[in-house]
C-alpha positions in Angstrom: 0.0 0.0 0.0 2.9 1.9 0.7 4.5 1.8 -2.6 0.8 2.2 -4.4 1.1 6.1 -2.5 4.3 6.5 -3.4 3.5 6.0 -7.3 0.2 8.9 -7.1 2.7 11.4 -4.2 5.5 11.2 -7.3 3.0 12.2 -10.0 1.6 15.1 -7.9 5.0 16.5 -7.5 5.8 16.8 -11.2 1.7 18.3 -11.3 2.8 20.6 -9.0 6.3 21.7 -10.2 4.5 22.4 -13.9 3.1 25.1 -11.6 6.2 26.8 -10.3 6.4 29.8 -12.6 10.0 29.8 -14.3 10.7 26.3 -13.7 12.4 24.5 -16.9 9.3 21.4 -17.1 10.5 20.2 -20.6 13.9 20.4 -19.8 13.6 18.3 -16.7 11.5 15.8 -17.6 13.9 15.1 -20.9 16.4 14.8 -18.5 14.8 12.4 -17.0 12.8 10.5 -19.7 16.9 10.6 -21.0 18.5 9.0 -17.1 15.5 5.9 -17.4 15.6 5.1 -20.6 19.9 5.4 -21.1 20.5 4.5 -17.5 17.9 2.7 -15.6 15.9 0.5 -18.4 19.3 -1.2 -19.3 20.2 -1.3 -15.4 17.0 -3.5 -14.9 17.7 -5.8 -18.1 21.4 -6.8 -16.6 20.4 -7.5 -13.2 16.7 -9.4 -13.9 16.8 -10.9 -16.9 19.8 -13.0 -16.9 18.0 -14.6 -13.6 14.9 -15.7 -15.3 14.4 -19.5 -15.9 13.0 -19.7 -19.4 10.0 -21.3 -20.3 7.1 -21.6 -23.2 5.2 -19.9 -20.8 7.2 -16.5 -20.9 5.7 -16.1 -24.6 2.8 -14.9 -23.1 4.0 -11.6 -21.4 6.5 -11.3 -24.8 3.1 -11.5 -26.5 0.9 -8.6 -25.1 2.5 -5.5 -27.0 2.4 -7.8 -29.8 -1.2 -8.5 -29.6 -2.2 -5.0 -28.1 -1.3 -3.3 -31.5 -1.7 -5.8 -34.3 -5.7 -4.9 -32.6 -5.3 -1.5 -32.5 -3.8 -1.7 -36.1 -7.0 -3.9 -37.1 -9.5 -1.7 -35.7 -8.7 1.8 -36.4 -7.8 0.9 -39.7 -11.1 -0.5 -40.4 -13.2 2.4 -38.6 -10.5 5.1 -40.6 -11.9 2.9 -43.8 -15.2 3.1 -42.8 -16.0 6.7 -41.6 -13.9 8.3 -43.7 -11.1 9.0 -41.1 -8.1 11.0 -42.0 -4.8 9.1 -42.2 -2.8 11.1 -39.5 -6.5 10.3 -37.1 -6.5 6.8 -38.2 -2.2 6.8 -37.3 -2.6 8.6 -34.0 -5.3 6.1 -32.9 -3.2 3.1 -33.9 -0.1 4.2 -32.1 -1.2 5.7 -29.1 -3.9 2.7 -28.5 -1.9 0.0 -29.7 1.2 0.3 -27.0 1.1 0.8 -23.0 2.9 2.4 -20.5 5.0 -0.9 -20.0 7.6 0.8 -18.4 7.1 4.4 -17.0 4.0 3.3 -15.3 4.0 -0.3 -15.9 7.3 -1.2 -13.4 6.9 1.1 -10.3 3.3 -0.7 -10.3 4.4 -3.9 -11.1 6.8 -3.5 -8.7 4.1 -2.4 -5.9 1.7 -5.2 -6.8 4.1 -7.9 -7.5 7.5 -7.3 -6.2 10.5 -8.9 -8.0 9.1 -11.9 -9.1 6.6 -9.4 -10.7 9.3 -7.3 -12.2 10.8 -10.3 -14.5 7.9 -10.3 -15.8 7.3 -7.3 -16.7 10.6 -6.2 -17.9 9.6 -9.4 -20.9 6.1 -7.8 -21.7 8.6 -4.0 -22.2 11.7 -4.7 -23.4 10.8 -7.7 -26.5 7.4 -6.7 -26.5 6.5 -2.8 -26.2 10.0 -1.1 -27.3 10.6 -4.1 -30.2 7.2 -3.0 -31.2 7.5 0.4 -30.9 10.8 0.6 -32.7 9.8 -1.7 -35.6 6.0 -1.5 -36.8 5.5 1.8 -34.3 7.9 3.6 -36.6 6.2 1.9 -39.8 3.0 3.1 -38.9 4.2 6.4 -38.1 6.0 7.0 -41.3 2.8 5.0 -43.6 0.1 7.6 -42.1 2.3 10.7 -42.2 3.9 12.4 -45.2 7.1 11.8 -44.4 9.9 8.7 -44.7 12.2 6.6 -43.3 14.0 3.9 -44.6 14.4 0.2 -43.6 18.4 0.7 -42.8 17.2 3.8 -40.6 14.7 2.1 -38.8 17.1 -0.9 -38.3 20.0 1.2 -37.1 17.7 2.8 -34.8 16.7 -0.8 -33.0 19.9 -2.0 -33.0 21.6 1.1 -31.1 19.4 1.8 -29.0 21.2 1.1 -25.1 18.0 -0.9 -23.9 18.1 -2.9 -26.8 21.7 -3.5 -26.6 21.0 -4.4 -22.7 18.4 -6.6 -23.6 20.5 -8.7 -26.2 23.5 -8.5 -23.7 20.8 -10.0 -20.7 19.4 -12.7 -22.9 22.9 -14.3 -24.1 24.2 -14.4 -19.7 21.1 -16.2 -19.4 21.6 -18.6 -22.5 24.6 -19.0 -21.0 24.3 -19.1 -17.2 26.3 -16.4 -16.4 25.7 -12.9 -13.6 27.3 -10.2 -12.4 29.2 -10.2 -9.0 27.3 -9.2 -6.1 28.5 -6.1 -5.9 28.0 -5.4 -9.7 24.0 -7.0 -8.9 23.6 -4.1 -6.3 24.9 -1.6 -8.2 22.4 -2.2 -11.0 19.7 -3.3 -8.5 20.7 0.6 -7.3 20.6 2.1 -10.4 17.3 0.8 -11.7 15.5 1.5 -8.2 15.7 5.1 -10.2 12.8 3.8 -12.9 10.3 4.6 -9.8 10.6 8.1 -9.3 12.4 9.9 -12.2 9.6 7.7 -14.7 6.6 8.7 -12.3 8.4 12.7 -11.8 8.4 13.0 -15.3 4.6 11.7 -16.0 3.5 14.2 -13.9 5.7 17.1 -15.4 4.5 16.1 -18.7 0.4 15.2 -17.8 -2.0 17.7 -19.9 -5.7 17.8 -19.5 -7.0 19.4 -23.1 -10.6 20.3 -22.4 -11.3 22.6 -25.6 -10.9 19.8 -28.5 -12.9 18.6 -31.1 -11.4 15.2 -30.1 -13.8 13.9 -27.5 -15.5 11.2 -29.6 -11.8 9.8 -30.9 -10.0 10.1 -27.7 -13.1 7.8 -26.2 -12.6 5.2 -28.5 -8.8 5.1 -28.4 -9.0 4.8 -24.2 -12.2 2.4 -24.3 -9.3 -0.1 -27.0 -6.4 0.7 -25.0 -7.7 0.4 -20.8 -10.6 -2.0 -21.6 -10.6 -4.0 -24.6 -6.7 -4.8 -24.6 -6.7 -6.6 -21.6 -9.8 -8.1 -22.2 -8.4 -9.9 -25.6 -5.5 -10.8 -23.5 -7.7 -12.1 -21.0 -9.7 -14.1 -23.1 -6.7 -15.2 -25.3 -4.8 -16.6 -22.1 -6.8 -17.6 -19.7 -10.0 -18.9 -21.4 -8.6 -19.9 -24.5 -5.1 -21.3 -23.4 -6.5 -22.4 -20.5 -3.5 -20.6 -18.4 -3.4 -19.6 -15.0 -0.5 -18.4 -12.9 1.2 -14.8 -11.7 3.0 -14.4 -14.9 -0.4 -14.6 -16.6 -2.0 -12.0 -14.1 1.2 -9.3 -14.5 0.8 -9.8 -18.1 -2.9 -8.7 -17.9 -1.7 -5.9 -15.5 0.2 -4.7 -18.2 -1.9 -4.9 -20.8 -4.3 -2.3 -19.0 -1.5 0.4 -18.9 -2.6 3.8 -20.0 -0.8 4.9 -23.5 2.8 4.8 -24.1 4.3 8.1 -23.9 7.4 7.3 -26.1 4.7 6.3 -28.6 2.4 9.8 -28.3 5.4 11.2 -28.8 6.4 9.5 -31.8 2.9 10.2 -33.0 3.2 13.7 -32.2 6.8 14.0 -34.3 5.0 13.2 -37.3 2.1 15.5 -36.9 -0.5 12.8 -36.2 -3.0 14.5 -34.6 -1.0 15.8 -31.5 -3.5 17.5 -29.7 -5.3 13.7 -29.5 -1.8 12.7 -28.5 -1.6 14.5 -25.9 -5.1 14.4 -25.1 -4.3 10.3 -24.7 -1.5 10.9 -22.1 -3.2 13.2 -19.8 -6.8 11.9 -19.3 -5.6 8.6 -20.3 -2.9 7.9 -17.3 -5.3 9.0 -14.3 -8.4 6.8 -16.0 -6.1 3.9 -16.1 -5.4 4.2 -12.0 -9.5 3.6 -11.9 -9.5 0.8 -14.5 -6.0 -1.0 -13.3 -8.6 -1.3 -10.0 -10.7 -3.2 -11.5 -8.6 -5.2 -13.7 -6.6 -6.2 -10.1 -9.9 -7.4 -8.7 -10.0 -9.5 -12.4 -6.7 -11.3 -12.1 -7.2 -12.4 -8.8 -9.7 -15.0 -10.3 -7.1 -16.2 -12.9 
């Protein structure tokens, strides 16, 4: 419980220092966005993943981002068809709907709910799932719906530099392999990715944005109602009355699956001039919904 008021006193503190007149709110929240994602993301990689016994069953939370957005790409691209929808609409719906908050939002929770055993977990649905996603058919989609381009090598230079990436790979051949870090080494990344919690949760709140003039109302219903509802709902159905699965990997990859939008991915969104105001719109009214529906998606797993 503890932790849980941790994660909404961190978010009111960046709400509150977008306040403070003079204060440098996109500079500090860069900084930040820049210290988790270069610093803290791979730090979590090195010290959990190389400690995970694999299974068949870890496909599952690998799956989620994976599902999430091939939905997201089916639906939106089908109502853009039918109604008419503008490309850049039909774009913005299927990026900022199709990914979560895996990360930012999705690992101080996990972390809360679930505790370590939670985390491996979740750093499986974020790091193969969400970022691979994002960086490959995230970047696709972005560059299909917008006028302008980015070629294959680009794209591919992008995944395979990218430090979490790099992480990631590096994580996945010590476990192949059996190998970890000293002790001391362990602590010193168990140290560094304690960080994720408040710089990730600091800079959601210095970036949160509630748009109320906006003809966007209708769409920004729609891409919430996909994203906090239906999401987890197909992964629900898919794993644990299809597959027949039940167990706490299965319930954090659920949790996961109900994370508000990806912020990464509104931005991307908003770099190619899909729609930004919805983008934006998607972040702030989507992240404080999601504390409402993760509630009831809790009370959900606990059945599984």
């Amino acid at each position: 419980m503890n932790n849980l008021i941790l994660i909404f006193i961190y978010i009111v503190v960046g709400l509150i220092l977008q306040r403070i007149k003079g204060f440098p709110v996109s500079k500090v929240y860069k900084g930040f966005n820049k210290l988790v994602i270069y610093y803290c993301l791979p730090a979590l990689a090195l010290f959990y993943i190389p400690k995970i016994h694999w299974n068949n069953q870890l496909l599952y939370p690998i799956g989620v981002a994976w599902i999430g957005f091939a939905g997201a790409f089916i639906l939106f691209r089908f109502l853009g068809k039918k109604y008419g929808w503008s490309k850049k609409l039909t774009g913005c719906l299927i990026l900022t709907a199709g990914l979560g908050n895996t990360s930012f939002l999705g690992f101080p929770i996990i972390q809360a709910l679930y505790g370590d055993e939670g985390m491996k977990t979740a750093i499986l649905v974020d790091q193969p799932g969400s970022f691979v996603v994002l960086s490959t058919l995230g970047i696709l989609v972005a560059t299909l719906y917008s006028k302008g381009g980015e070629s294959g090598g680009a794209i591919l230079k992008k995944i395979l530099l990218f430090p979490p990436f790099i992480t990631f790979v590096v994580a996945c051949i010590m476990n192949i392999y059996n190998f970890d870090f000293q002790q001391w080494v362990q602590s010193t990344l168990q140290f560094v990715g304690s960080g994720v919690t408040p710089l990730a949760l600091l800079s959601v709140g210095l970036q949160l944005r509630f748009e109320t003039r906006s003809q966007h109302w209708k769409f920004l219903g729609l891409g919430l109602l996909y994203k906090l509802i239906l999401t987890p709902a197909i992964i629900y159905i898919l794993y644990v009355l299809v597959f027949n699965q039940s167990s706490k990997i299965i319930e954090v990859a659920i949790m996961e699956a109900a994370m508000a939008p990806m912020i990464t991915a509104c931005i991307l969104a908003s770099s190619h001039r899909l729609k930004p105001r919805l983008s934006s719109m998607m972040i702030g009214f989507g992240i404080p919904i999601s504390f409402v529906t993760l509630i009831f998606w809790y009370f959900v797993v606990q059945f599984v």
